[in-house]
Every structure is written in structure tokens, then in C-alpha cells.
C-alpha positions in Angstrom: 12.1 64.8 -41.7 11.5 63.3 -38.5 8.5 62.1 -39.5 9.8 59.9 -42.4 12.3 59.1 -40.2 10.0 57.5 -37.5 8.0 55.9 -40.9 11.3 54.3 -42.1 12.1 53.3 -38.3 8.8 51.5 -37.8 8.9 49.9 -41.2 12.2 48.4 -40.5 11.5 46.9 -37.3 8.2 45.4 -38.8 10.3 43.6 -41.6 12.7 42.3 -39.5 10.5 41.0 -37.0 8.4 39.3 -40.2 12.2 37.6 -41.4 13.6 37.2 -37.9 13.1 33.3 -38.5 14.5 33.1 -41.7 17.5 35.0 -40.5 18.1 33.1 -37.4 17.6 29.3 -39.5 20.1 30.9 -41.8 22.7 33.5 -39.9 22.5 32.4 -36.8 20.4 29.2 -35.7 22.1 29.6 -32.4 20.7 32.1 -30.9 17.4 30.7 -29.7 13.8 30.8 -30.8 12.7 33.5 -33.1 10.4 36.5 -32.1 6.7 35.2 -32.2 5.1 36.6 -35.4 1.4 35.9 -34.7 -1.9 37.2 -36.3 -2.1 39.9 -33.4 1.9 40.6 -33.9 1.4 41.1 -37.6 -1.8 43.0 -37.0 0.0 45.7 -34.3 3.0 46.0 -36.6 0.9 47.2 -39.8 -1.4 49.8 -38.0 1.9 51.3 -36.9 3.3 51.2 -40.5 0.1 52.7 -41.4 -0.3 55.5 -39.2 3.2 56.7 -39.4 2.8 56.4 -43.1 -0.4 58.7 -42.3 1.8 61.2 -40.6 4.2 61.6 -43.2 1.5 61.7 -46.0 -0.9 64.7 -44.6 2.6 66.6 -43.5 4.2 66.4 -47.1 0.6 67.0 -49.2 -2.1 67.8 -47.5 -2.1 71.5 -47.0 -1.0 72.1 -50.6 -3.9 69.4 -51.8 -6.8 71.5 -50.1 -5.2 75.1 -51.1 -5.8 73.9 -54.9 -9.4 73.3 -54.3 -10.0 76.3 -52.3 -11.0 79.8 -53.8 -10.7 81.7 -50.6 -10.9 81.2 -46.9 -13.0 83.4 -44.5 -13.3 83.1 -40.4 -15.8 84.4 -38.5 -15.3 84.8 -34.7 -18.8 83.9 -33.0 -20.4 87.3 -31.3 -23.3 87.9 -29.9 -25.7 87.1 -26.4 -27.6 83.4 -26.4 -27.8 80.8 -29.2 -30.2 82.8 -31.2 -28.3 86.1 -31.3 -25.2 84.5 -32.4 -26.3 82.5 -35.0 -28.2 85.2 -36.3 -25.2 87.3 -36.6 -23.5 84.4 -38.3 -26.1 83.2 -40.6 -26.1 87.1 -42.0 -22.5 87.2 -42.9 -22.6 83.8 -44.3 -25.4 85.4 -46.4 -23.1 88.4 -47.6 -20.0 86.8 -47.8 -19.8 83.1 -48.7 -21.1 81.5 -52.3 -21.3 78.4 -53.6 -19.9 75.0 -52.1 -18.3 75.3 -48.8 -16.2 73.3 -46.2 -16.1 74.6 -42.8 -14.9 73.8 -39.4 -15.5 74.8 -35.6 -12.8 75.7 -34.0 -12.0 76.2 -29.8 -9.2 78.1 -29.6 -6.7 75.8 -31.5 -8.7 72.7 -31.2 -11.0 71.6 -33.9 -14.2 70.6 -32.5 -15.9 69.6 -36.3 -15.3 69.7 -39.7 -18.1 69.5 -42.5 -19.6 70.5 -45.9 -22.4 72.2 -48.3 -23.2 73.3 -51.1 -24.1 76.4 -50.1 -23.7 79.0 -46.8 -27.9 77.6 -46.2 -26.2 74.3 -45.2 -24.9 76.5 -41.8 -28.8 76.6 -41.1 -28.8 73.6 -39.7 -26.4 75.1 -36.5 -29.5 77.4 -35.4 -29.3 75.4 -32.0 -26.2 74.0 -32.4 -23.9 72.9 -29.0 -20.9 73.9 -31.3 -22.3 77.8 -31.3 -21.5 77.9 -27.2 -18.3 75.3 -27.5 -16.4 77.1 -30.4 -15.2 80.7 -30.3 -14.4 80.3 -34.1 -15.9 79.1 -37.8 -13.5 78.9 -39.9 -15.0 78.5 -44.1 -13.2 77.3 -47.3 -14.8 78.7 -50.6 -14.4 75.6 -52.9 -13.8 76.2 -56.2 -16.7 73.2 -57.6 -18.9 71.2 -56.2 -17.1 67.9 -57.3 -14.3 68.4 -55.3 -16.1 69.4 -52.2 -15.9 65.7 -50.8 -12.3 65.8 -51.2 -12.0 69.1 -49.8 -13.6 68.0 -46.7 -12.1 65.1 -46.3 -8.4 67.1 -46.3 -9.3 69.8 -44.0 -10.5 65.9 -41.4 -6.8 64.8 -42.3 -5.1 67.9 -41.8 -7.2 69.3 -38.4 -8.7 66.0 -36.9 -11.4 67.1 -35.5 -12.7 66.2 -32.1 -16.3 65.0 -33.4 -16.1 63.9 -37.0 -17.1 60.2 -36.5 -15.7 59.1 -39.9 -13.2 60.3 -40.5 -12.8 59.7 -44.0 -15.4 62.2 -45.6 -18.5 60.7 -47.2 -17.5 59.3 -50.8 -20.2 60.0 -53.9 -19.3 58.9 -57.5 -19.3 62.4 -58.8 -16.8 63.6 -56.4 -12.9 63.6 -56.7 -10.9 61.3 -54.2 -8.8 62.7 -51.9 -5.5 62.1 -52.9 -4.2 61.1 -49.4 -7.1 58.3 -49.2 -5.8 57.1 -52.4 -2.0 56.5 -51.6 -3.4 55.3 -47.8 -4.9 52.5 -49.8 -2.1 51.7 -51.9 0.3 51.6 -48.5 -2.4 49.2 -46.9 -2.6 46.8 -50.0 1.7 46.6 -50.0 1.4 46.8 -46.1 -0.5 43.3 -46.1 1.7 42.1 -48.7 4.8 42.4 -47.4 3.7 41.4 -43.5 1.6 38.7 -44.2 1.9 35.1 -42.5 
């Protein structure tokens, strides 16, 4: 609730600073100049409409959004003496216990370090000499349920953890892959964001 509070809070004060001339001409020309409402002001005001639209969006839907694309979830605390040791140890469990398209992530304690994808437990290969395997105590895997809604998959588990490294943080978007659903209303908010506030 707070949350959609702050959302409603922030939206508010954005529309009143984009009327406050309108309202002064009309209810109360008296009271001086009106606040500025430059390119820069309008700019400030919708990235705060937008992130705390942001908030509320991945608090209300994204957990339940990545649970319907996810078969199971597995995690795997890292064990083992020296890069080689421990990713041998994890590359053989992946081998036993993942199958088919995956999202996983790197965790440090309760920090995510990265989140990321594959269509298979060989994409985890690719970590043979990987910084994460002395940085993370933790690899945390979804099971997804096809491979078409493994972007979307991904990028919910970016929204919902925001990892440390991810530099995009929207995931990588194909034709064949579903949109994530929080993407798609972000973009909608955006287009009536720039509606509503512009000069």
C-alpha cells in the first residue's frame, strides 16, 4: 500500500506543478509567478512518476508473473577448494538435476550479483573461470517451462532481484519470445506519462 501511495503522491505533485500556471491565472493571479515548468523540470518529474510506477508494478505482479513460467526452482550453494573444484562440483549437479531452458542467478548472501539465461544447464559452462564462482556463495536456477518464455522469465527475475551486474536491465528481446508483462504496462505508463506532462 505504501507504495501506491508514494505512486499516487508523486503523480499528484507532478500534475500540479504542470497546471500550477493555469491555476494561478485563474484561482489565484495574485499570488506571484508560477513554479518554473522547464524541459529539465518536466524531465525530473516523469522519471519519478516512472520509477515509482516501477515499484508498484514488480511489487503487485512480478513474483506471481515468473512463478507461471517456472516448472521448479533449485539452489545450489557453491562447495569446493579453487575455481576448478567448484565449478566442477557445480557443473555435475547441473548435469543431474536441471533440463531444458533455464534462468539463473548469483547470489552473495542476499545480494544478487547477476541474473541470466540458457537453454540448457551447458549454458553454466561458460562460468568455468568465472569471478562470480569466488564472489557468490549461492546459484540459485528456475526450470522454465518453454523456451519462448525464457526471455521473459529472465527479464522478471532482473525486475524482481536487480542485480548488481546485469548491464541492461531489460532482458534481451527476440521475436519468438513472450514480453514481459511489466515491460509492457512500463511502456504504456511512459507513453501517458509524456502525455499528460508535456510542455
Amino acid at each position: 500500500m505504501a507504495l501506491k501511495t508514494k505512486f499516487l503522491r508523486v503523480l499528484d505533485d507532478a500534475l500540479e506543478r504542470r497546471t500550477d500556471q493555469l491555476r494561478r491565472l485563474v484561482v489565484s493571479p495574485d499570488q506571484g509567478a508560477p513554479k518554473k515548468y522547464t524541459r529539465a523540470v518536466r524531465d525530473r518529474l516523469k522519471k519519478r512518476v516512472l520509477l515509482a510506477a516501477s515499484a508498484v508494478l514488480v511489487n503487485e505482479h512480478a513474483e506471481n508473473e515468473l512463478a507461471k513460467t517456472v516448472l521448479r526452482r533449485r539452489l545450489r550453494f557453491f562447495k569446493g577448494h579453487g575455481l576448478t573444484d567448484r565449478f566442477d562440483r557445480l557443473y555435475r549437479w547441473a548435469e543431474r538435476k536441471l533440463d531444458g531452458p533455464i534462468v539463473y542467478a548469483f547470489w552473495r548472501r542476499k545480494k544478487c550479483l547477476y541474473v541470466g539465461k540458457g537453454k540448457s544447464y551447458r549454458r553454466l559452462k561458460h562460468y568455468d573461470k568465472s569471478v562470480y564462482l569466488w564472489h557468490a556463495n549461492a546459484l540459485e536456477v528456475w526450470q522454465i517451462k518453454t523456451q519462448s518464455r525464457l526471455p521473459r522469465a529472465e527479464c522478471l527475475a532482473i525486475h524482481l532481484f536487480k542485480p548488481r551486474d546485469n548491464k541492461q536491465k531489460k532482458a534481451a528481446k527476440v521475436k519468438w519470445g513472450k514480453a514481459c508483462p511489466i515491460c509492457k504496462r512500463h511502456d504504456k505508463i511512459a507513453s501517458a506519462t509524456s502525455s499528460l506532462l508535456r510542455l
